[in-house]
PDB file with SEQRES, HELIX, SHEET and CRYST1 records, atoms N, CA, C and O in Angstrom:
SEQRES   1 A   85  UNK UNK UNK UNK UNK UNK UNK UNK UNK UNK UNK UNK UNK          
SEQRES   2 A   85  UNK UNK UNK UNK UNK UNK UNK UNK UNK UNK UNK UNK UNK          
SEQRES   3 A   85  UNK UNK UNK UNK UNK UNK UNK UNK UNK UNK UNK UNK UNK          
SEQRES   4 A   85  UNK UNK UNK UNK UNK UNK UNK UNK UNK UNK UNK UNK UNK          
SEQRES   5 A   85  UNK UNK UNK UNK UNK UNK UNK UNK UNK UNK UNK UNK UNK          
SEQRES   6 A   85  UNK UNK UNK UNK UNK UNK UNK UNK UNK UNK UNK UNK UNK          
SEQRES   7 A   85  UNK UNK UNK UNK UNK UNK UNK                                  
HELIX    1 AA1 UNK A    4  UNK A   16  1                                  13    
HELIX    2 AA2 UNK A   50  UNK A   61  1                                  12    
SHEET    1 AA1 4 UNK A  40  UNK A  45  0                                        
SHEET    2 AA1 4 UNK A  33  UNK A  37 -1                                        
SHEET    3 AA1 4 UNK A  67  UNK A  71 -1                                        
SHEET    4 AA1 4 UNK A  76  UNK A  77 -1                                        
CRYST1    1.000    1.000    1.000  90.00  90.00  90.00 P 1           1          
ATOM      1  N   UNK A   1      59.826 -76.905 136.442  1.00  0.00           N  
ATOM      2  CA  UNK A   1      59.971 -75.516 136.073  1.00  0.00           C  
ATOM      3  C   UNK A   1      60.450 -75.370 134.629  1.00  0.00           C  
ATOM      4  O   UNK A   1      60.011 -74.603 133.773  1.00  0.00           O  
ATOM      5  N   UNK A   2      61.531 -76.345 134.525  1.00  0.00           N  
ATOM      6  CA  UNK A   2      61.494 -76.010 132.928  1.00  0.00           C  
ATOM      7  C   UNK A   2      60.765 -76.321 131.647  1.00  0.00           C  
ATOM      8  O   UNK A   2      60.926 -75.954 130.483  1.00  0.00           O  
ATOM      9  N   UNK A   3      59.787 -77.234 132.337  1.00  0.00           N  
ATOM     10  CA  UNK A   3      58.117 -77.296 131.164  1.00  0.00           C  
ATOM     11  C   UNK A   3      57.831 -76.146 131.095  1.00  0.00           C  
ATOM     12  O   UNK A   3      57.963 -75.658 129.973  1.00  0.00           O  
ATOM     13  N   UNK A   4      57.364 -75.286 132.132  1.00  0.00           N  
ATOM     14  CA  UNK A   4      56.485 -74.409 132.093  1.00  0.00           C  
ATOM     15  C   UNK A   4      57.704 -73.247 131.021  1.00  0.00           C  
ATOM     16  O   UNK A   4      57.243 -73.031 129.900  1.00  0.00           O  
ATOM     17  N   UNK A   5      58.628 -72.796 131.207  1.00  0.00           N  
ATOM     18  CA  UNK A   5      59.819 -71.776 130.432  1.00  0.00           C  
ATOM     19  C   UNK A   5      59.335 -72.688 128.709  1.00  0.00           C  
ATOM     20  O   UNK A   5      59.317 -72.084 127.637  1.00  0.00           O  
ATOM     21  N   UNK A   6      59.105 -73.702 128.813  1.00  0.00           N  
ATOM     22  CA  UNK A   6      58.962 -74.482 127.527  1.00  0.00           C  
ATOM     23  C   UNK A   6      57.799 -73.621 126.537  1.00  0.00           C  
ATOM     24  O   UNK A   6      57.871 -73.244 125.368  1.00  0.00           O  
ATOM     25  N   UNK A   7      56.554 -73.483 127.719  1.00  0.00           N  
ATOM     26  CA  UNK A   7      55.331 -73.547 127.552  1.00  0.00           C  
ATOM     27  C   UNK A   7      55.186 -72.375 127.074  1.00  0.00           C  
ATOM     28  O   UNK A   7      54.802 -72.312 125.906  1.00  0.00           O  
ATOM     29  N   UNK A   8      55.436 -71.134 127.797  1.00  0.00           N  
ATOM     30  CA  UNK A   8      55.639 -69.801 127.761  1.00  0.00           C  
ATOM     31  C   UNK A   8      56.021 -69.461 126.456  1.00  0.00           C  
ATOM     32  O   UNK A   8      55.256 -68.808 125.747  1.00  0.00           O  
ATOM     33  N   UNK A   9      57.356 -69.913 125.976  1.00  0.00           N  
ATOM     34  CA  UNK A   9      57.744 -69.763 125.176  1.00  0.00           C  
ATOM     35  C   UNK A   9      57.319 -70.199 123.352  1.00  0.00           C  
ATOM     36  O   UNK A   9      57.614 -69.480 122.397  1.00  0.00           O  
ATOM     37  N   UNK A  10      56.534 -71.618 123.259  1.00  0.00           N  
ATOM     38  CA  UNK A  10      55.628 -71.431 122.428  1.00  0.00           C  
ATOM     39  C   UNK A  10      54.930 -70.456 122.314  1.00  0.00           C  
ATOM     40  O   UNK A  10      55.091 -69.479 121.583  1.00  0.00           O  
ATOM     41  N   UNK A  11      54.058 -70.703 123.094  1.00  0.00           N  
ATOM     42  CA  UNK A  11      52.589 -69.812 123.176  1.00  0.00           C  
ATOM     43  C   UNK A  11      52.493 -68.452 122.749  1.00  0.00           C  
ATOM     44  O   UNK A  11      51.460 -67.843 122.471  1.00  0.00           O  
ATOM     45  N   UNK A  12      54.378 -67.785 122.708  1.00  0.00           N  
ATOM     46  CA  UNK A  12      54.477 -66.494 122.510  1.00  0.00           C  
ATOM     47  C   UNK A  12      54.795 -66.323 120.926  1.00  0.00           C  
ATOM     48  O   UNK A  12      54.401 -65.390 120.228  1.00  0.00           O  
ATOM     49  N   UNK A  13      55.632 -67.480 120.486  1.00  0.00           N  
ATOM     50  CA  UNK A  13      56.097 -67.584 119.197  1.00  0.00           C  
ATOM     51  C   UNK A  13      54.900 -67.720 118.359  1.00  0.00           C  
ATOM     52  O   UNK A  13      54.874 -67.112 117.290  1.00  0.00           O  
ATOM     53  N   UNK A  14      53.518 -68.731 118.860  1.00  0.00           N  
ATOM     54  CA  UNK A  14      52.342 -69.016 117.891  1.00  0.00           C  
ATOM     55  C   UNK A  14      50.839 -67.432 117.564  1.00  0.00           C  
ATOM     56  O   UNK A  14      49.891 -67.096 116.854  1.00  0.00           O  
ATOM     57  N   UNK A  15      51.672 -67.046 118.702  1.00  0.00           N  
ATOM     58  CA  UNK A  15      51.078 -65.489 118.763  1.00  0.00           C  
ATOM     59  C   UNK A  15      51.842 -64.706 117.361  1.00  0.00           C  
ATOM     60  O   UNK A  15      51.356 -63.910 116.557  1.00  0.00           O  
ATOM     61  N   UNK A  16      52.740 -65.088 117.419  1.00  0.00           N  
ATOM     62  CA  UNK A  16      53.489 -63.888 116.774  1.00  0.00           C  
ATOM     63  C   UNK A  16      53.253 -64.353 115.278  1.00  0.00           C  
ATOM     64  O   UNK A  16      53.403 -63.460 114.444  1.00  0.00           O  
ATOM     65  N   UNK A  17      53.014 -65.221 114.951  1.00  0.00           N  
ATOM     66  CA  UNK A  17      53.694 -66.065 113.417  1.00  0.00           C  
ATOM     67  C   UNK A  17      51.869 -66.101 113.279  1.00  0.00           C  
ATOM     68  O   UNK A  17      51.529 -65.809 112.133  1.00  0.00           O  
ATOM     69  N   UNK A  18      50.964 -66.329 113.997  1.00  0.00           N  
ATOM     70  CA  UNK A  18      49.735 -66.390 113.483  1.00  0.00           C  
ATOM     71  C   UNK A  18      49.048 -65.650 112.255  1.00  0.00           C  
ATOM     72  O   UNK A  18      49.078 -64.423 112.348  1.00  0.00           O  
ATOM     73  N   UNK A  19      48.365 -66.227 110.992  1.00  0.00           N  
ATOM     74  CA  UNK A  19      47.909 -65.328 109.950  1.00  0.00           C  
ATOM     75  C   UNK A  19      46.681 -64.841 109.826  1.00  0.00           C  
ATOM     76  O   UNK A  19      45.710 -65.239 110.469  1.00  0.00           O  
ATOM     77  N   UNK A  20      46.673 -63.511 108.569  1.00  0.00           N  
ATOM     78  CA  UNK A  20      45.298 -63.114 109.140  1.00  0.00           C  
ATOM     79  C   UNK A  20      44.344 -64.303 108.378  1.00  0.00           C  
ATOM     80  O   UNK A  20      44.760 -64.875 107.370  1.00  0.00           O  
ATOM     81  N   UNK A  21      42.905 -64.630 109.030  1.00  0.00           N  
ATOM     82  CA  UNK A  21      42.181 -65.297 108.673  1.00  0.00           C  
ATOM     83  C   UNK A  21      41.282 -64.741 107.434  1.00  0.00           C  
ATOM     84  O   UNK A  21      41.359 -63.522 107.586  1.00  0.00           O  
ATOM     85  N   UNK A  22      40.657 -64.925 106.552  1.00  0.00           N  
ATOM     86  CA  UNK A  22      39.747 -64.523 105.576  1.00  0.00           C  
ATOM     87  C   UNK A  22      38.421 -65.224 106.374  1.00  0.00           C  
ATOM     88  O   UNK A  22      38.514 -66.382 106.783  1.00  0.00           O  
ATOM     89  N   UNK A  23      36.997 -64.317 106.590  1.00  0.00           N  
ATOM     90  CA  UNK A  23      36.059 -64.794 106.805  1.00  0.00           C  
ATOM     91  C   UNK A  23      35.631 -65.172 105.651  1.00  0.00           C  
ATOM     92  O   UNK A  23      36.230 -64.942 104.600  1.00  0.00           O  
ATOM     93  N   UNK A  24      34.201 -65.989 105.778  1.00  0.00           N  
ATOM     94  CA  UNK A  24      33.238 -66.120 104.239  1.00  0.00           C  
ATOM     95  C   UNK A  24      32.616 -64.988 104.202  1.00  0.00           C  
ATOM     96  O   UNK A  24      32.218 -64.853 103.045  1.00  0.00           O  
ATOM     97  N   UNK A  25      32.267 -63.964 104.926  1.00  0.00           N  
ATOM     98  CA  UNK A  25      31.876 -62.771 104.260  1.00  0.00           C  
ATOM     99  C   UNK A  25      32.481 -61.964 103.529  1.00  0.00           C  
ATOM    100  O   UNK A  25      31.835 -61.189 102.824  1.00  0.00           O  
ATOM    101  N   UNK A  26      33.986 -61.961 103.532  1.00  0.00           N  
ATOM    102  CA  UNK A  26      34.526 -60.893 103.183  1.00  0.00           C  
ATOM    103  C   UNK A  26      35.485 -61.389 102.420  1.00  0.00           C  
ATOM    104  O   UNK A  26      36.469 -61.367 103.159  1.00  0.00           O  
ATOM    105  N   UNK A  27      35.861 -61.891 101.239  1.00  0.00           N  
ATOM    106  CA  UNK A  27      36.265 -62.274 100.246  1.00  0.00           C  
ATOM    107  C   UNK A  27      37.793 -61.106  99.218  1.00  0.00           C  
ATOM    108  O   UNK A  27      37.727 -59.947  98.809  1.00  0.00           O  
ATOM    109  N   UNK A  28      38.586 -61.803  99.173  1.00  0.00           N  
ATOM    110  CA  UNK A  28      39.534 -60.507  98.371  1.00  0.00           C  
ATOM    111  C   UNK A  28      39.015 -60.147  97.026  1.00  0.00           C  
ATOM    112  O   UNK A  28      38.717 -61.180  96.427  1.00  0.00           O  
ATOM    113  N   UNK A  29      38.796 -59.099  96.333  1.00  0.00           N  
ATOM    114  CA  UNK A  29      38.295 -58.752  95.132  1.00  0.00           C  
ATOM    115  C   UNK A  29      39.134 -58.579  94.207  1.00  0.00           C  
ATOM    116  O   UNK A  29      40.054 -57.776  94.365  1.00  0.00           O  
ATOM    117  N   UNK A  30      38.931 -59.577  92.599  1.00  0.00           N  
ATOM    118  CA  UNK A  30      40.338 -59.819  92.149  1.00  0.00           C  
ATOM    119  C   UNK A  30      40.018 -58.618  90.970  1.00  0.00           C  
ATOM    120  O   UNK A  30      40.897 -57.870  90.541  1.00  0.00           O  
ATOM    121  N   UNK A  31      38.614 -58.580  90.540  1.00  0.00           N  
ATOM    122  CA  UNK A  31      38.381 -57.521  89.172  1.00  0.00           C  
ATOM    123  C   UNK A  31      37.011 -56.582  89.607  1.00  0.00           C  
ATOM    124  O   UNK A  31      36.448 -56.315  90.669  1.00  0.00           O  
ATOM    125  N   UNK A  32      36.844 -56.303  88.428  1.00  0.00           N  
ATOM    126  CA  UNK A  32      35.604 -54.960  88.157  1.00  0.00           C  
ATOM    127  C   UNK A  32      34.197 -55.722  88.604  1.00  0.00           C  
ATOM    128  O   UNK A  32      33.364 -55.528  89.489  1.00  0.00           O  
ATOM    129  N   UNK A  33      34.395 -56.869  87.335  1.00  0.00           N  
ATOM    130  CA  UNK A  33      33.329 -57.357  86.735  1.00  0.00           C  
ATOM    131  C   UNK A  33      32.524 -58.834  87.789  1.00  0.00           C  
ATOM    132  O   UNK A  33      33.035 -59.953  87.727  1.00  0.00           O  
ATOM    133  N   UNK A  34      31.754 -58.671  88.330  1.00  0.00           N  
ATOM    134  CA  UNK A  34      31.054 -60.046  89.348  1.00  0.00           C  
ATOM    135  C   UNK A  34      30.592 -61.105  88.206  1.00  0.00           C  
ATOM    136  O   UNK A  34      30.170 -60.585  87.173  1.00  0.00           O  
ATOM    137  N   UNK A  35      30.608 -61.998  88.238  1.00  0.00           N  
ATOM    138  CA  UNK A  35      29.682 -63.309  87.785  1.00  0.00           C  
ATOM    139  C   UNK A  35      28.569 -63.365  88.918  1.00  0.00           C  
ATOM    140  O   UNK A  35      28.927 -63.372  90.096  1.00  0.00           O  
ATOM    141  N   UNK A  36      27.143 -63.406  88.555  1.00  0.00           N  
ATOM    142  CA  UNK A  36      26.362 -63.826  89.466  1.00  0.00           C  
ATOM    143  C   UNK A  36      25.903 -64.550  89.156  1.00  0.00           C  
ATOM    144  O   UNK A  36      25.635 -64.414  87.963  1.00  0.00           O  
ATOM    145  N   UNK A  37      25.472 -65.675  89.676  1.00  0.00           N  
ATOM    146  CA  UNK A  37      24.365 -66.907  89.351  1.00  0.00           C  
ATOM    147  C   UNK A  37      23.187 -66.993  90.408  1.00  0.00           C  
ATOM    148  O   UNK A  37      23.390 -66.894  91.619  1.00  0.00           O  
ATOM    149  N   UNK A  38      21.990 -67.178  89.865  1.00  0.00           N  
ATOM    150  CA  UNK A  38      20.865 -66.560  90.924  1.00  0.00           C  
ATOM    151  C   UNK A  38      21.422 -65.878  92.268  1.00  0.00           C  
ATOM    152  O   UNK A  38      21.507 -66.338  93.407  1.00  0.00           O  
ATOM    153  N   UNK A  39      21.796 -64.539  91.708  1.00  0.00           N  
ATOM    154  CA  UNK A  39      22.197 -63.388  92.774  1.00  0.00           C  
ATOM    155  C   UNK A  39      23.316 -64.030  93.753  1.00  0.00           C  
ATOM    156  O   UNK A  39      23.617 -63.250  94.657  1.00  0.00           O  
ATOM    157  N   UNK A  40      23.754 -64.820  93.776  1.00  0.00           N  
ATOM    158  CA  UNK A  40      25.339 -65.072  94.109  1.00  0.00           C  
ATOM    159  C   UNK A  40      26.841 -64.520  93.352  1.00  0.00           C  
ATOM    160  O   UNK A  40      26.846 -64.504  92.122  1.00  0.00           O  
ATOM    161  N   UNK A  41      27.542 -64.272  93.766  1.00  0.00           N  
ATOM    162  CA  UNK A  41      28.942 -64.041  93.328  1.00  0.00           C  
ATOM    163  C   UNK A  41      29.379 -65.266  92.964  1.00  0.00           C  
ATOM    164  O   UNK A  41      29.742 -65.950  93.921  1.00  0.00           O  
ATOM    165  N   UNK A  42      29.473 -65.820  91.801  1.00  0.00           N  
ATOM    166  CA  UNK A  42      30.733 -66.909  91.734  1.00  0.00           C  
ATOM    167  C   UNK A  42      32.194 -67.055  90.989  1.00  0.00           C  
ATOM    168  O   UNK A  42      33.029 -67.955  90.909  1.00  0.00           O  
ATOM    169  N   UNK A  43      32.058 -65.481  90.400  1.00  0.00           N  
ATOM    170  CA  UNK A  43      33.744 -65.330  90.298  1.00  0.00           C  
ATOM    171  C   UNK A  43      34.087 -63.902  89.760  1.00  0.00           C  
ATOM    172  O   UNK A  43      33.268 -63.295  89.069  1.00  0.00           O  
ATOM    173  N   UNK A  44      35.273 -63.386  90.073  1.00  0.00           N  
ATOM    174  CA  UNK A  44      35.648 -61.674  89.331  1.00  0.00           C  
ATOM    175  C   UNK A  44      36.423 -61.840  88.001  1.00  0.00           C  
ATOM    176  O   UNK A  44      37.138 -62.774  87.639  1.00  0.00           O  
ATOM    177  N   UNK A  45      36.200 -61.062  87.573  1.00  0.00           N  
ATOM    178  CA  UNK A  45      36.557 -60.499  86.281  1.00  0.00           C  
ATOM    179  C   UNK A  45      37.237 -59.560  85.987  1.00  0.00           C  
ATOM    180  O   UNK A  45      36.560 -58.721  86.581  1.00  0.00           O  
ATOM    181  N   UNK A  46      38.150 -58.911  85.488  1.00  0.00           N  
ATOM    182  CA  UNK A  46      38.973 -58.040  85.433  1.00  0.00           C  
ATOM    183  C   UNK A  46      38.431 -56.655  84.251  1.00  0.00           C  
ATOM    184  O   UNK A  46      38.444 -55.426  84.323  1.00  0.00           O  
ATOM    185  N   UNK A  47      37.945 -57.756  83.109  1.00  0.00           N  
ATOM    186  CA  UNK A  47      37.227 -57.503  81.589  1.00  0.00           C  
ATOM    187  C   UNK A  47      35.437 -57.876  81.746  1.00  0.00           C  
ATOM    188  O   UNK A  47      34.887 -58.609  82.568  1.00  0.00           O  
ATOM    189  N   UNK A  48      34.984 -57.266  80.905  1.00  0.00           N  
ATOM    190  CA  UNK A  48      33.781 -57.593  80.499  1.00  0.00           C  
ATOM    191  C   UNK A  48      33.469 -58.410  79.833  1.00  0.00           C  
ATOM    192  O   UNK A  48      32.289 -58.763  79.839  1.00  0.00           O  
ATOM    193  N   UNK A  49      34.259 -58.929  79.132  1.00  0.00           N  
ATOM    194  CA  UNK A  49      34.225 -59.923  77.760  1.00  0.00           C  
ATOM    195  C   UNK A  49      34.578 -60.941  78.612  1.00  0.00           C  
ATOM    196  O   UNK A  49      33.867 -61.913  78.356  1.00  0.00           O  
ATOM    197  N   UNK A  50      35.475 -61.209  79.655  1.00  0.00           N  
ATOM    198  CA  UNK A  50      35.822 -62.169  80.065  1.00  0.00           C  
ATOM    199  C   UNK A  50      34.495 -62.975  81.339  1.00  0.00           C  
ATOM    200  O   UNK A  50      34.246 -64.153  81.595  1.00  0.00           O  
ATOM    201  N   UNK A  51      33.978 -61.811  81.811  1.00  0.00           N  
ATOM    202  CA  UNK A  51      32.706 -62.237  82.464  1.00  0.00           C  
ATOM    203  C   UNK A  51      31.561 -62.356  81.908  1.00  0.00           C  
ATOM    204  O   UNK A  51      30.528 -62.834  82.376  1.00  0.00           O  
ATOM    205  N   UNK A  52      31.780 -61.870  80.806  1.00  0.00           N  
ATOM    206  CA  UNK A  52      30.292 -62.483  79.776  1.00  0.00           C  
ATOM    207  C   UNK A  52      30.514 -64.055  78.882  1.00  0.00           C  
ATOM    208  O   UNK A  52      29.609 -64.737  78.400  1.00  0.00           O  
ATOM    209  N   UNK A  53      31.906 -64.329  78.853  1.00  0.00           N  
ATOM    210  CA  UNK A  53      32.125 -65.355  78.548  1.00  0.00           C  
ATOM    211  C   UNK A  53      31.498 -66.643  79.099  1.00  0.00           C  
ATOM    212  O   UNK A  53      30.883 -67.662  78.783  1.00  0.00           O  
ATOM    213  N   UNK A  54      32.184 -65.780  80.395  1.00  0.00           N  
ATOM    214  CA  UNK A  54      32.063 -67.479  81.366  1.00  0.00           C  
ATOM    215  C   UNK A  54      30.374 -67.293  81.643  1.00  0.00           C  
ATOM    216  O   UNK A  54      29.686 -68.312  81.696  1.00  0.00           O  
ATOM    217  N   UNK A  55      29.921 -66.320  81.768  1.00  0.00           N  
ATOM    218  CA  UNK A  55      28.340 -66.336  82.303  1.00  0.00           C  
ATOM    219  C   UNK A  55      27.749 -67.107  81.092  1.00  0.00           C  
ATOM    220  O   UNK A  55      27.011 -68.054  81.363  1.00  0.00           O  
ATOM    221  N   UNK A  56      27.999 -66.796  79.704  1.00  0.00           N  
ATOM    222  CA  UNK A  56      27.247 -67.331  78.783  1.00  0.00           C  
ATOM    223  C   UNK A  56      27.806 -69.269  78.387  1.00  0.00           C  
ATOM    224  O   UNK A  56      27.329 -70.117  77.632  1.00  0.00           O  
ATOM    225  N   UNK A  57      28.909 -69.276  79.276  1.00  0.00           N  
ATOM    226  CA  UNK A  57      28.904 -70.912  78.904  1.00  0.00           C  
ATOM    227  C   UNK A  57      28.074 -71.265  80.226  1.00  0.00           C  
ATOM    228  O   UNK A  57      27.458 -72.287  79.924  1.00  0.00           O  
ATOM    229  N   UNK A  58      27.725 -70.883  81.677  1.00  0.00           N  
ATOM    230  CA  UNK A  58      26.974 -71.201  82.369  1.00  0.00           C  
ATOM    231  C   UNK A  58      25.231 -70.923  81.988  1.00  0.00           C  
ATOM    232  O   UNK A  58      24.169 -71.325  82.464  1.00  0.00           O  
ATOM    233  N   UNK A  59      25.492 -70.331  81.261  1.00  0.00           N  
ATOM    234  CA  UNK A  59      23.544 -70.019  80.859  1.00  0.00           C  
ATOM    235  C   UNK A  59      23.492 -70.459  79.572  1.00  0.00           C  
ATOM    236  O   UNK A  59      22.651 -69.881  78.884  1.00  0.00           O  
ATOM    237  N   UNK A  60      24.200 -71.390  78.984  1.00  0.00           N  
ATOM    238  CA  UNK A  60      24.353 -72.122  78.050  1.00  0.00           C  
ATOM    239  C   UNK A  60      23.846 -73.846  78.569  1.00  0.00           C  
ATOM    240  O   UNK A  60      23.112 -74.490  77.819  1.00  0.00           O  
ATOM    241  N   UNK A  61      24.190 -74.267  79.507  1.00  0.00           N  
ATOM    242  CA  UNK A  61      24.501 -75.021  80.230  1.00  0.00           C  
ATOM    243  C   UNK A  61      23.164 -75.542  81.250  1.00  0.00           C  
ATOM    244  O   UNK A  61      22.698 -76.620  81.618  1.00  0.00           O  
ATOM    245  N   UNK A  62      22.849 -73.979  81.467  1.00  0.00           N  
ATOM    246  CA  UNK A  62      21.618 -74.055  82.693  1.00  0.00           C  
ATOM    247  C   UNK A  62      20.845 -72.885  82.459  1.00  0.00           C  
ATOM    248  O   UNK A  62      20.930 -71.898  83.189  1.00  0.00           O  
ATOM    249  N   UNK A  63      19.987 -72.965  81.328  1.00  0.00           N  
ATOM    250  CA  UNK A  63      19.108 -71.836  80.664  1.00  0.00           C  
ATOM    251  C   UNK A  63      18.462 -71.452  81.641  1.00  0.00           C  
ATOM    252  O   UNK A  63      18.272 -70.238  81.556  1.00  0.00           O  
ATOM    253  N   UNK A  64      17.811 -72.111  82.982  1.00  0.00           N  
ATOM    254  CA  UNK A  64      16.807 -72.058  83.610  1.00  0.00           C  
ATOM    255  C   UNK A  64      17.521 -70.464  84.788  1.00  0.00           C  
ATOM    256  O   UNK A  64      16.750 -69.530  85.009  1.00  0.00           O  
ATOM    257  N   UNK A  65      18.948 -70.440  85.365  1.00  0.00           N  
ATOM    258  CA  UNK A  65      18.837 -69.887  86.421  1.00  0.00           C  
ATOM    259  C   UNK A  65      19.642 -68.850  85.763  1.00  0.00           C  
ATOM    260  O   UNK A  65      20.515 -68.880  84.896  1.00  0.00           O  
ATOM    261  N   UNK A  66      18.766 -67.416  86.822  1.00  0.00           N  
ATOM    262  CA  UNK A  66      19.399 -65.873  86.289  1.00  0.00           C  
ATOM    263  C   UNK A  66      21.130 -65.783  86.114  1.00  0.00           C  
ATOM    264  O   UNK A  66      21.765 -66.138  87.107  1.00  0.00           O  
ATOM    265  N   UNK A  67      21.895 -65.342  84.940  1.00  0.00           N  
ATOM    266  CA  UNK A  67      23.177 -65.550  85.455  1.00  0.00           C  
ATOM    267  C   UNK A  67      23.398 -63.845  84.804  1.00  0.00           C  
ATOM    268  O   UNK A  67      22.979 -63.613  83.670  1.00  0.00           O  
ATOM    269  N   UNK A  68      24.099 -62.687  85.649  1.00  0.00           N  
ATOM    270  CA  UNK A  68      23.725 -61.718  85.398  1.00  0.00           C  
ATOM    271  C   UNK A  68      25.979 -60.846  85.601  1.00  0.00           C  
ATOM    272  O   UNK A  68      26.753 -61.672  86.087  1.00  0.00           O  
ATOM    273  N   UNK A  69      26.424 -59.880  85.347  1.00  0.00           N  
ATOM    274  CA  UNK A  69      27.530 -59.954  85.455  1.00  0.00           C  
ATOM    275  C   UNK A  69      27.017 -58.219  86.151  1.00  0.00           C  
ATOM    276  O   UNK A  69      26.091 -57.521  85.738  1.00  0.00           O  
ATOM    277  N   UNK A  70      28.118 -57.869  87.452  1.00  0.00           N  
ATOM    278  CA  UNK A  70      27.584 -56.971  88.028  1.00  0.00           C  
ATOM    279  C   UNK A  70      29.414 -55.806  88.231  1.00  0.00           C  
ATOM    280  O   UNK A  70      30.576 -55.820  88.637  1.00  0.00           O  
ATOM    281  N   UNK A  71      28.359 -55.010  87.574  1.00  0.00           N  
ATOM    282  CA  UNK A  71      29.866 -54.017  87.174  1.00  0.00           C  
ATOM    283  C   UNK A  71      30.143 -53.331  89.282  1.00  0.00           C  
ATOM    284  O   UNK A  71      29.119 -53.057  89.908  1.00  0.00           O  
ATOM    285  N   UNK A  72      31.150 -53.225  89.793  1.00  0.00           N  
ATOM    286  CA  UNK A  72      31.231 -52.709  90.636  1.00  0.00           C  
ATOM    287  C   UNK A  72      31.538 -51.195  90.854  1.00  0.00           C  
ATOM    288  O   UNK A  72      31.087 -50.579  91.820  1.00  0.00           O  
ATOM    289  N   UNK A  73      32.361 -50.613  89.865  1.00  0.00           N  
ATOM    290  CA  UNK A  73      32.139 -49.118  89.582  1.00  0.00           C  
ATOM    291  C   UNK A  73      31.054 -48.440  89.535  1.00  0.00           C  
ATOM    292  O   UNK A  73      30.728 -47.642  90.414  1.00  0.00           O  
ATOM    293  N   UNK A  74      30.431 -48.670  88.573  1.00  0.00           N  
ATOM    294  CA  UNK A  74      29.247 -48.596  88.281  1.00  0.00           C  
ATOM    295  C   UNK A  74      28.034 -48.471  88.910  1.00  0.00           C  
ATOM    296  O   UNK A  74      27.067 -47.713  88.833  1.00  0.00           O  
ATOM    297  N   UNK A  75      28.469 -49.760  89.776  1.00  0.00           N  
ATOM    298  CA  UNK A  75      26.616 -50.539  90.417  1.00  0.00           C  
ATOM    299  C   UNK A  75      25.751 -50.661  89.351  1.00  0.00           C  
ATOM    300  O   UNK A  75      24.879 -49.793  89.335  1.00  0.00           O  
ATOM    301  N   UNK A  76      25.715 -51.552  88.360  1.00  0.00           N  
ATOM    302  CA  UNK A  76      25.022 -51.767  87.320  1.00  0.00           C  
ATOM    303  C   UNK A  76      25.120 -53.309  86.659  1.00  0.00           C  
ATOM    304  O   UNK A  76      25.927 -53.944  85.979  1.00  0.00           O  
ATOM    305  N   UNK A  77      24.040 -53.485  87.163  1.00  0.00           N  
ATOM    306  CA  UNK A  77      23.682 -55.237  86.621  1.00  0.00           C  
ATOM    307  C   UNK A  77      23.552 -55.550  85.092  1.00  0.00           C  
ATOM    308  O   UNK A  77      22.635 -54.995  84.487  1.00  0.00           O  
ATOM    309  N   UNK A  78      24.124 -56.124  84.633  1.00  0.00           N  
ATOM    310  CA  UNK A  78      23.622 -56.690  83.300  1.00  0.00           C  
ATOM    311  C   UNK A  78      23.348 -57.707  83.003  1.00  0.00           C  
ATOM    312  O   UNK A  78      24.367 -58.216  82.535  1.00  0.00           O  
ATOM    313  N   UNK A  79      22.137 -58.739  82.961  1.00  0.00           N  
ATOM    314  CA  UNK A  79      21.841 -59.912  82.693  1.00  0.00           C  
ATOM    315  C   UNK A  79      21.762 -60.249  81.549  1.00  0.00           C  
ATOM    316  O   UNK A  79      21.397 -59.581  80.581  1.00  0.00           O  
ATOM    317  N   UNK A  80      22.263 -61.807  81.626  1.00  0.00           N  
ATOM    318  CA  UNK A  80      23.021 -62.542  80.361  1.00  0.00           C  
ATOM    319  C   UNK A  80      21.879 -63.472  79.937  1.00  0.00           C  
ATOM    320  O   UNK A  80      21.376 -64.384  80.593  1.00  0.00           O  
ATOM    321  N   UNK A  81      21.604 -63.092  78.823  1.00  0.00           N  
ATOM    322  CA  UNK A  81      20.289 -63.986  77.864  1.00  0.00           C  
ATOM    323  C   UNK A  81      21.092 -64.695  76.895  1.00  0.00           C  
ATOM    324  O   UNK A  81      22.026 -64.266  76.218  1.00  0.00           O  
ATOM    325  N   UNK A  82      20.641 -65.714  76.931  1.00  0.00           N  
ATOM    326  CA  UNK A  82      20.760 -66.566  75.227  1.00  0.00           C  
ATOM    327  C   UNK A  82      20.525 -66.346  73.839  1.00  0.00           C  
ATOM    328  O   UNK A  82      19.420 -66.051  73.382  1.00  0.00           O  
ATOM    329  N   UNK A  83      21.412 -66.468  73.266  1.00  0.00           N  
ATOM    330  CA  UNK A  83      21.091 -65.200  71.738  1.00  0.00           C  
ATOM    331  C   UNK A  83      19.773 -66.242  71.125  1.00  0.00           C  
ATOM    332  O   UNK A  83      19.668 -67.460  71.264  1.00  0.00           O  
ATOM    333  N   UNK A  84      18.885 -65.328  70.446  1.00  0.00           N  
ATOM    334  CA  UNK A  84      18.044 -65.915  69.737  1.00  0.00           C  
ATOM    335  C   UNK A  84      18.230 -66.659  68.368  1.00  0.00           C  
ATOM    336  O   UNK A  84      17.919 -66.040  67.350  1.00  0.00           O  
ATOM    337  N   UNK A  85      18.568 -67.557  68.295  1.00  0.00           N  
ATOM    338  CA  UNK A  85      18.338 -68.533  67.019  1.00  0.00           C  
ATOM    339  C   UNK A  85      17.231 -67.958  65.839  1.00  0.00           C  
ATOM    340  O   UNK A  85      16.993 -68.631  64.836  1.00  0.00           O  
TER     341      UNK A  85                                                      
END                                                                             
């Protein structure tokens, strides 16, 4: 009998103290500004300058795939080209 008072008594404490989980769909949003790389999210931005930065050392890097920075206010895509030489 006193396993089971043992048992009870976890089970109630791991209830209580449990955290919330983050799915992969639903991600915390840290800025304005999205990084996309062929239409993926791969990081927020707070600034514009700061997400055109990082997009242009990735499309620096890998000319070939779309890397585009996506305002969320807005809803307005802006894709990041390589300056012309």
């Amino acid at each position: 009998m006193a396993l089971r008072s043992k048992t009870m008594t976890k089970s109630v404490e791991m209830e209580e103290v449990a955290p919330e989980q983050l799915s992969q769909r639903r991600r915390p949003e840290a800025g304005q500004f999205q990084l996309q790389v062929d239409r993926q999210t791969k990081g927020s931005y707070t600034t514009v300058e700061a997400a055109e930065a990082a997009g242009l050392v990735i499309k620096k890097k890998f000319p070939v795939v779309r890397v585009a920075i996506y305002d969320s206010v807005t809803c307005v895509n802006k894709i990041i080209e390589l300056p012309k030489e």
